[in-house]
C-alpha positions in Angstrom: 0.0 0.0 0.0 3.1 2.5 0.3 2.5 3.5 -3.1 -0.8 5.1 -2.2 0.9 6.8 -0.1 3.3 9.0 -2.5 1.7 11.0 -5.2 3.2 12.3 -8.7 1.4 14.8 -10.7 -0.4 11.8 -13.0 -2.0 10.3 -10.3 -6.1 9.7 -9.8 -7.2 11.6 -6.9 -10.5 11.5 -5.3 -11.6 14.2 -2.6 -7.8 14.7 -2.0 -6.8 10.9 -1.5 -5.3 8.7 -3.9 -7.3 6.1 -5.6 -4.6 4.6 -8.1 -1.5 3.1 -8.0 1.0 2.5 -10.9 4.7 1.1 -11.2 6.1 -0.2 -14.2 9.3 -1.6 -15.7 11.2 -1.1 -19.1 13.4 -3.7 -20.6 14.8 -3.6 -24.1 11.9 -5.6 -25.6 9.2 -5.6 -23.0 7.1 -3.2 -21.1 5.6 -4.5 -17.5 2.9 -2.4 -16.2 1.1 -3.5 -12.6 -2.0 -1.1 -11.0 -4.2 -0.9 -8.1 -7.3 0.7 -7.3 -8.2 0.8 -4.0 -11.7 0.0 -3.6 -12.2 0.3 0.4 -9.6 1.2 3.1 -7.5 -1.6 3.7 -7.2 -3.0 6.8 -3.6 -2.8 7.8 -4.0 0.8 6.8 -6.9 2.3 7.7 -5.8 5.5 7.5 -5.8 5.3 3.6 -9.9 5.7 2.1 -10.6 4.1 -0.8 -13.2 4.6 -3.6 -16.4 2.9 -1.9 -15.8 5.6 1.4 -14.6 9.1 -0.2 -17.4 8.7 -3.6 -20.3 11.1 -3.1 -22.4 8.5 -5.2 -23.1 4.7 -5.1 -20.1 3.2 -7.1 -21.0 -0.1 -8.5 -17.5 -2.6 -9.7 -19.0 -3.8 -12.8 -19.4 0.1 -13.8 -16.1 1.4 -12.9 -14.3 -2.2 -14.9 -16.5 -1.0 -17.8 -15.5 2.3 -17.6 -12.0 1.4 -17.6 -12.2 -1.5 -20.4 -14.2 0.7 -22.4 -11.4 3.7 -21.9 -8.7 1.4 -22.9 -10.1 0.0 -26.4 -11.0 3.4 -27.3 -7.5 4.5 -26.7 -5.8 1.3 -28.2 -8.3 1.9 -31.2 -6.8 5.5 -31.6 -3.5 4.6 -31.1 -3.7 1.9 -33.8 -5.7 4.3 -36.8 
């Protein structure tokens, strides 16, 4: 969870807390890229809120992975035409 705790000017923010995490790796001829969204605060760090406790409306999963799926292939698309 430390990388919720560290921001950089890219970084989702929600009401002032940080809602996504992001590292990733460059090699010569490969590209690794690992994320998190935190959801709810986590237990061993309460301290941190996630999206289900800061959102001023009724966040459903399956709308928030469509969201993102469906931001992805439009960009993919893009980047490909």
């Amino acid at each position: 969870y430390l990388c919720f705790e560290r921001r950089a000017d890219a970084d989702l923010i929600l009401a002032g807390h940080k809602i996504v995490g992001s590292a990733q790796r460059r090699l010569p001829n490969a590209l690794l890229q690992h994320g998190s969204i935190l959801w709810h605060s986590p237990n061993i760090a309460s301290a941190m809120l996630g999206i289900e406790e800061i959102a001023s409306w009724d966040v459903q999963r399956v709308d928030l992975e469509r969201a993102i799926v469906g931001g992805l292939r439009q960009l993919l698309a893009e980047e490909a035409s």
